[in-house]
N, C-alpha and C positions, 0 to 999 in steps of 0.2 A: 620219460625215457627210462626202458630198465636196464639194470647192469647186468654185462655180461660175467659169468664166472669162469674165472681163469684155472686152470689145473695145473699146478706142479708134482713135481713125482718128491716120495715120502722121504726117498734117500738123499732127496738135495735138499730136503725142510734140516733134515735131521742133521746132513751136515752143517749146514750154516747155525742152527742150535748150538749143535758144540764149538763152534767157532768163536760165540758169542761167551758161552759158557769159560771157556775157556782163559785165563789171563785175568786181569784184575775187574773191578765193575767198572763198566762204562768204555772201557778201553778198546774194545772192537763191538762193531756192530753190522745187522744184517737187514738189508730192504727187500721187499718184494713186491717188484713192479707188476702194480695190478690191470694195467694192460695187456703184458705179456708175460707175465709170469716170470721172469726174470729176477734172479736174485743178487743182489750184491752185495757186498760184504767189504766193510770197511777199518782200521784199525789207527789208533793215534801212535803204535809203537811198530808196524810190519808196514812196508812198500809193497803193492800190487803193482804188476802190469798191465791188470784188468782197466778199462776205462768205466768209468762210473759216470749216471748224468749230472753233470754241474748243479742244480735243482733239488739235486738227492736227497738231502739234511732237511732240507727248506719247502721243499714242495707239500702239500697239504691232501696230495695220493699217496 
């Protein structure tokens, strides 16, 4: 089976970079769901509203 390629736009790679960038090492981080191109963005110090998949850390996509 071959993998479909997912397209994100450059200005939401580039945000979630600086996001990550941003604040100390390790302390926020960003996925991109290679299904749907979905990115999320996570932090040990800032509360989102955003829902993230339970799986997120741990899944092996």
């Amino acid at each position: 089976m071959e993998d479909a390629l997912v397209t994100i736009k450059f200005a939401d790679l580039l945000r979630a970079f600086d996001f990550v960038s941003f604040g100390a090492q390790f302390e926020s981080r960003a996925f991109i769901c290679v299904d749907t191109g979905a990115i999320y963005c996570t932090s040990d110090v800032l509360e989102f509203d955003e829902e993230v998949p339970q799986d997120l850390e741990i899944s092996d996509r």
